[in-house]
C-alpha positions, 0 to 999 in steps of 0.5 A: 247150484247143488248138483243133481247127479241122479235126477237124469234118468229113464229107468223105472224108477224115474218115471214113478210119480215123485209123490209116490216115491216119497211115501215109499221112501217115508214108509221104508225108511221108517220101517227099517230104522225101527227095526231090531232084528239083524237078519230082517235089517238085512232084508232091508238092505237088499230092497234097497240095493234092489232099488238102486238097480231099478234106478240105474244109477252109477255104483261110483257115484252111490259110493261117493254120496256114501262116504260121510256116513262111513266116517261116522260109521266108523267112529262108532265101530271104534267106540262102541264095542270097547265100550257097550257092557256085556259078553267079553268076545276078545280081550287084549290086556286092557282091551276088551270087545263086547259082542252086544257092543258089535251086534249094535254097531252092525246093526246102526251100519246095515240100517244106515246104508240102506235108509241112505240107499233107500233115499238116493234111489228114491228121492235123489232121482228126481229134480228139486222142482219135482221134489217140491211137487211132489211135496205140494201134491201131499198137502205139505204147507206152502211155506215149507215148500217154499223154503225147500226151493228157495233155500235149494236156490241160493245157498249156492248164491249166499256161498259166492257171497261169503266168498266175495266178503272173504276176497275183499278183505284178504285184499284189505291185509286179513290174515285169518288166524286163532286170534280175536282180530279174526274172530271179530272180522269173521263175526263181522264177515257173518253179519254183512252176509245176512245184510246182503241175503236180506236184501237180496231177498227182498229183491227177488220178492219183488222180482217174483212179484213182478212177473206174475208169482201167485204162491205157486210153483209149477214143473215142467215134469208132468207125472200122469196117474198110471198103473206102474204108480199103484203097482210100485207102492202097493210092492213097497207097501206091502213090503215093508208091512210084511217084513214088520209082521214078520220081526212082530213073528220073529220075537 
């Protein structure tokens, strides 16, 4: 199973309903992604900090869930200033940094860390039970619920599988290596894995079917209807309205 590290929790940000956070997060995000004004994507980043504090969460561990974007960040930082047309703001022989070339990629990491702050506090909070709910309760189809859950389920189960195929054919002599005989057994390896999900499906569709399943899923998190729910998406909506009119002034 894929770790849920932040799903445990009692702060505020807990106990918002998931489909409420969801909204939030779809309306901040999307805001902040759209934004072209450096110091308005600066406000951005400071909601999503403050969402970060709301929910309580490990500073480490937010950091860590960081680290694949800061790679990515940081081949663009390496590639975009030497190579964007515009104002020379250094040159060092051949080298030249243009400032419209840095002014985008501080822009592309401000935007980027607080849309995935944003996500980690939101949405990364809650269960995938109460994700899928959540989702549910928003009239998003069935089946795209269902593959959500499912999907969560087994990739863990479809990993150990690979990793059995793989075993048994180390045990069998394979050396896997830059030659056709390990592409061919590794394309082989590939096929059995989608043989055996398949069937595995199968089974548990019918297991599912056995115990009762009638194209629903339920939680054990029960969200009433409350007042911190209106009160914490009226602040985000009114939020992220207020800063996009305020880029709209600002131009």
């Amino acid at each position: 199973m894929i770790e849920e590290k932040f799903a445990s929790g009692h702060s505020l940000i807990h106990q918002v309903d998931p489909k409420i956070r969801i909204i939030a997060s779809i309306v901040l995000s999307f805001a902040a992604a759209l934004c072209d004004n450096i110091y308005i994507a600066i406000l951005y980043f400071m909601i999503s900090a403050i969402l970060i504090t709301m929910a309580r969460l490990n500073l480490q561990d937010v950091i860590k869930r960081l680290k694949p974007v800061f790679w990515f960040l940081l081949m663009i930082w390496i590639i975009l200033p030497v190579t964007f047309e515009g104002k020379i703001i250094y040159q060092y022989h051949w080298l030249k940094i243009a400032g419209p070339g840095v002014m985008l990629c501080l822009k592309i990491t401000i935007k980027s860390i607080t849309i995935l702050l944003i996500f980690t506090a939101l949405i990364a909070t809650m269960t995938i039970a109460s994700l899928g709910n959540g989702l549910h309760k928003l009239c998003v189809p069935d089946k795209m619920v269902f593959l959500l859950l499912m999907s969560y389920r087994y990739i863990a189960v479809i990993e150990e599988e690979y990793k059995r195929l793989l075993r048994a054919a180390k045990f069998r002599g394979f050396s896997p290596g830059t030659n056709m005989h390990s592409y061919k057994t590794f394309a082989y390896l590939v096929g059995m894995l989608f043989v055996r999900a398949s069937i595995r499906a199968q089974r548990v569709y019918q297991a599912m079917l056995c115990r009762g399943f009638n194209q629903k899923f339920h939680t054990l998190d029960v969200y009433q209807p409350n007042r911190l729910n209106s009160i914490f998406l009226t602040c985000i909506l009114t939020a992220g309205l207020s800063l996009v009119i305020l880029e709209i002034i600002w131009v």
